[in-house]
Structure formats: structure tokens, C-alpha cells
N, C-alpha and C positions, 0 to 999 in steps of 0.2 A: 306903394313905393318900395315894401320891401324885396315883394316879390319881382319887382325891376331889375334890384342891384342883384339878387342870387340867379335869376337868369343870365345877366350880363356876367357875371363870375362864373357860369356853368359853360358858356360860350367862352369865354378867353381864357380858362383854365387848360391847358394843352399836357399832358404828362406820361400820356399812353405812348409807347413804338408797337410794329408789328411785334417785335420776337415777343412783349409780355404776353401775347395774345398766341401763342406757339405757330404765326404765319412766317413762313419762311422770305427771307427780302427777295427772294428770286421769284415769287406770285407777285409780291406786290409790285416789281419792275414792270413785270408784266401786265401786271392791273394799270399802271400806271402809261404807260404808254397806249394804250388802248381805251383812252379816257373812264376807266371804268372808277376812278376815284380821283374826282376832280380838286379834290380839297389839298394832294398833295402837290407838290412841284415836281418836275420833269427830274431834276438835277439832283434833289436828294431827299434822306426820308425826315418827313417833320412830326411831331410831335401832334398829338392828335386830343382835339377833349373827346367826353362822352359819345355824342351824337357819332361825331366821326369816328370814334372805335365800334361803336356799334354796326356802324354800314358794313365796315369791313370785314367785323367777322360776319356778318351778314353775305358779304359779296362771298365769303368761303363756303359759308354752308352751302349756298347756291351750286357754287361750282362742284364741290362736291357730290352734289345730286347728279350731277352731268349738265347742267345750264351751262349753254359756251360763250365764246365772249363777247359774241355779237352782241346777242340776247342779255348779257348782265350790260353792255355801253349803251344799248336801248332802254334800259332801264336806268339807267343811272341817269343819262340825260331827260328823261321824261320825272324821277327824282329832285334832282339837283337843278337842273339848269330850265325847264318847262315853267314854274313855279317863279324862277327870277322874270323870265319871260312876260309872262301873265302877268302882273303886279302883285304877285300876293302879297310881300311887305306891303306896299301902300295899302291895301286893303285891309290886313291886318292892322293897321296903323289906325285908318279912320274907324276901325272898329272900337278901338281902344279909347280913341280922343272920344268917343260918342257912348261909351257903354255908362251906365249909371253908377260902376265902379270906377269909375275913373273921371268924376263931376271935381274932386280936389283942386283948383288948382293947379298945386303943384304936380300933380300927375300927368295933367291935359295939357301942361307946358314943357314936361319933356316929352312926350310925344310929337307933339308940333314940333320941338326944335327937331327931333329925328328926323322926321318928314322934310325937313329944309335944307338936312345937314346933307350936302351931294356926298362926299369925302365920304362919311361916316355910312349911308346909305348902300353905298358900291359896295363895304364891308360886309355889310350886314345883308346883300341881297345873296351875299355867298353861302351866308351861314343860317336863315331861317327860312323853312320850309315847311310843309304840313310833317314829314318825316321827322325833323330835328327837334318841332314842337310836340310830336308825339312821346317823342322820347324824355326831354325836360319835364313836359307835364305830370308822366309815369314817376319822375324821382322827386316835383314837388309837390304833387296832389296826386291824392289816390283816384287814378283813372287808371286802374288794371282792368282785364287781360286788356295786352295792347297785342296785338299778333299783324301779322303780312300776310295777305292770301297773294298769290303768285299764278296767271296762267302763262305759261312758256310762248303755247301755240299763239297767242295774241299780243303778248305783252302789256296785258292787262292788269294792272295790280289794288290794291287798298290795304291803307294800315289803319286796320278797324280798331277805337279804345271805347273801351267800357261795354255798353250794352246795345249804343248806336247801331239802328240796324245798316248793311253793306247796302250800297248801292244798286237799285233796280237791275241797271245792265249788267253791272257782275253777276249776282244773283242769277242770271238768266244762264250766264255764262256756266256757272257751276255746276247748275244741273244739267252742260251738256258736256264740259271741256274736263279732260285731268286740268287738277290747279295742286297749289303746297300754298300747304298753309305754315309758319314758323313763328311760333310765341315769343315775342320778343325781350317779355319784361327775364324769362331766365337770361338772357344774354345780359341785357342790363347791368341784373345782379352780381353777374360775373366779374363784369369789366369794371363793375365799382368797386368789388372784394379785392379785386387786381390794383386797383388803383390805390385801395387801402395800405397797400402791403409796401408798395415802392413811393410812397409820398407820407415825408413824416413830417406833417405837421395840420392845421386845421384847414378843413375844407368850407369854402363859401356856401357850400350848401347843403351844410351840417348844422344844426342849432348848437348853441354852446352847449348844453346838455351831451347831445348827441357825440360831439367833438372828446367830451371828455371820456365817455363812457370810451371812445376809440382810444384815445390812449391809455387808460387801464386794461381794455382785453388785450391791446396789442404791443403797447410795450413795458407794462409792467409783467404781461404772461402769466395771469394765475393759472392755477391747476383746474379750478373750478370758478365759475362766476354765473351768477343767478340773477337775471336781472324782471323787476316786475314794473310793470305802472297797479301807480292806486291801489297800492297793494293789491296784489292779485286780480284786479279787473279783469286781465287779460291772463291768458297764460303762461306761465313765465318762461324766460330763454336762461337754457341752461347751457352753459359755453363749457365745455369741460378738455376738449382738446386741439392745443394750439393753434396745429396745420389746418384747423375750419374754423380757426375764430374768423377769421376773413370775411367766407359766403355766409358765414352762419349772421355774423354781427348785418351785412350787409342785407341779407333779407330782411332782418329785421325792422331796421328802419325804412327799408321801401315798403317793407308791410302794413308798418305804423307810421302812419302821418304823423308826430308828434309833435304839438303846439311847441312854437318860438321859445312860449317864456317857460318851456318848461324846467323844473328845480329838478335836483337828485339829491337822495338821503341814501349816502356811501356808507357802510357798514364792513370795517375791515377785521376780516374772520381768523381765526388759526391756521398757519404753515402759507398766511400772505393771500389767502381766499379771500372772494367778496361776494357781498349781498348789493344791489343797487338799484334802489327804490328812485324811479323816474315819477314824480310828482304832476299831475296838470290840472288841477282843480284851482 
């Protein structure tokens, strides 16, 4: 259940524009007329969550290698609009209603009502794909590296996570065709550091823990801040200068899955410094 509500909050959370992401509105005009980014409107720019800032600096890198725009609307509709096509939501859905995680009840009843709900459905056939859930997955469960292999000459792709191995035909493909391969989880962390910095207040898919530790590196600004689990389990994150508390704070916790209920013991040092002992035992 709970990981229902922080996907649905990771989906309707919208906060990113191009300019936080240094893309200028004159590509995205142009990406946009050219269906290479179907999530916006013709008429003006919308505010984007995760998944959909990610495509986009995505669609940049691309174009920057020399991919042109045929070739990224080929991909984008074999992305985005292939996948509505196919049923993958319904499929995704009876997979859910039938998984052994999901025998609750209450679980296998909102599922069902999704499956029923037409309105709500056309929503959602926009916004989940194997792409959008690779990416959620990446910031709720550690299923790192998540990367994009890309062949131009076919228009061939896969966004391989974890250690699953690539598909037969790709594979075949690799060892004949140039392909790019682009790691996605560093974009991820970016667009979350980014998202850090222009959204003051708590994020859905923050644990309370998490959420607070965000507000003491970020706008209390110490000089110095140490933060450990279980005492020193891990190795600790030493935050020492502002302009990276950002990516620094943000890898961190796409690094560490860090349980829901987890507590902190805040330890407030000399000249406004902190120690912050993240508990999960």
C-alpha cells in the first residue's frame, strides 16, 4: 500500500522546467513539435516530474551525440506511445492483482478499481511504461545500474536494471552494430539534486527521516554535517560545502534505501555543525 501512494505522488509531483535542466525552450519547441516529447502540450511548457525530466535530458544527450530527430520521434514513440498501444498498464495491472504481494485485500481492490476506472486509466496509460517504471524503481528500490543501450542504425533500444541480462536480439545486435550505451541512474541523481534545491518543502518520496535530514543540510547550511547509519555501519557522508549539498545529499539516499520507519539522533556541534545518526534497527 505504501509503495502505491509514493509512486502515485512520484507521478503527479510536477516541479522540474527545461531552463532547471540548462535546455534552452528553443530545443524544446522544437522537440515538441516533432513529437519527440509527448508528455508536453503544443501550446506551452509544463512542468515535468522525475520520469519526464529524465527523458528530456535524455532526448539532449542523444541529440548532442548527433542522433537527429527522426530517429529520437522513432524512439520516443516506440517509448512512450508503443507500450500504451500493447496493453502494458493492463498487464502490469493483472500482474499486481495476482502477485502474492499483493493477496491484502486492500491492495487487490485498488488495483481492480484502476483496471475499471476508464477516466483514470487514459491518465495513466500516458504516464507508465517500462521507461517511467524503470526510473521510479531506481529512487524506490535499489535496482542500480539502470542504463539505455541505443542502436541509431535500427532503432533498437533497452533500459537494462540491475544485473538482468539484455535481450537475445540486442545482444546479437551489439556484437555487430555501433550502439550508446547512457547510465541513467547519474541523470536521476541530478534531476533530484535539482529538484532539491527549487522545492522547499517535503517530498512524497522522502521518508520522514530523509525529509528532515533535507532540511538541515539545506536550509539550515551547516558548514560541516556527518551523517552515519548505525553508527558507522556504513560509511559516513561528510557534507562540508554547500553548492554540493544537493547531488552529494541526493546520492545518498538513492544509494541507501533507507527503511520508512527509520529514526535520527541529531547531535547539534560548535559554530551550528551537525552529527546525524540515521537509526534503522
Amino acid at each position: 500500500m505504501e509503495n502505491i501512494d509514493f509512486i502515485a505522488n512520484l507521478h503527479s509531483q510536477r516541479t522540474m522546467l527545461p531552463k532547471h535542466l540548462d535546455i534552452s525552450s528553443r530545443k524544446v519547441t522544437y522537440w515538441k513539435e516533432r513529437d519527440i516529447l509527448p508528455f508536453f502540450t503544443k501550446e506551452k511548457h509544463a512542468k515535468m516530474n522525475i520520469p519526464e525530466a529524465v527523458w528530456l535530458y535524455l532526448i539532449n544527450e542523444l541529440a548532442s551525440l548527433g542522433i537527429d530527430y527522426k530517429h529520437l520521434a522513432a524512439l520516443a514513440k516506440d517509448v512512450w506511445d508503443k507500450p500504451r498501444v500493447d496493453g502494458y498498464l493492463d498487464r502490469k495491472l493483472e500482474m499486481l492483482i495476482n502477485s502474492p504481494f499483493s493477496k491484502r485485500e486492500e491492495s487487490s481492490k485498488i488495483y481492480e478499481n484502476l483496471k475499471k476506472d476508464e477516466k483514470l486509466k487514459i491518465a495513466l496509460l500516458q504516464e507508465i511504461n517500462p521507461f517511467t517504471d524503470g526510473i521510479i524503481e531506481s529512487i524506490l528500490i535499489e535496482k542500480n545500474p539502470l542504463k539505455m543501450f541505443y542502436i541509431p542504425s535500427t532503432g533498437d533500444h533497452h533500459f537494462s536494471t540491475g544485473d538482468i541480462q539484455l535481450p537475445l536480439n540486442l545482444l546479437n545486435h551489439l556484437n555487430e552494430l555501433p550502439f550508446i550505451c547512457i547510465p541513467l541512474v547519474p541523470i536521476i541523481k541530478k534531476i533530484v539534486s535539482v529538484e532539491f534545491l527549487i522545492v522547499n518543502r517535503e517530498f512524497s518520496y522522502l521518508s520522514n527521516a530523509e525529509n528532515e535530514i533535507k532540511d538541515i543540510v539545506l536550509y539550515k547550511a551547516p558548514k560541516y554535517v556527518e551523517i552515519v547509519i548505525d553508527n558507522n555501519t556504513l560509511k559516513p557522508l561528510i557534507i562540508r560545502e554547500q553548492h554540493k549539498s544537493a547531488e552529494q545529499l541526493a546520492v545518498f539516499f538513492l544509494n541507501n534505501k533507507l527503511p520508512k520507519n527509520a529514526r535520527l539522533l541529531i547531535e547539534l556541534r560548535s559554530q551550528g555543525n551537525y552529527k546525524i545518526t540515521i537509526i534503522t534497527k
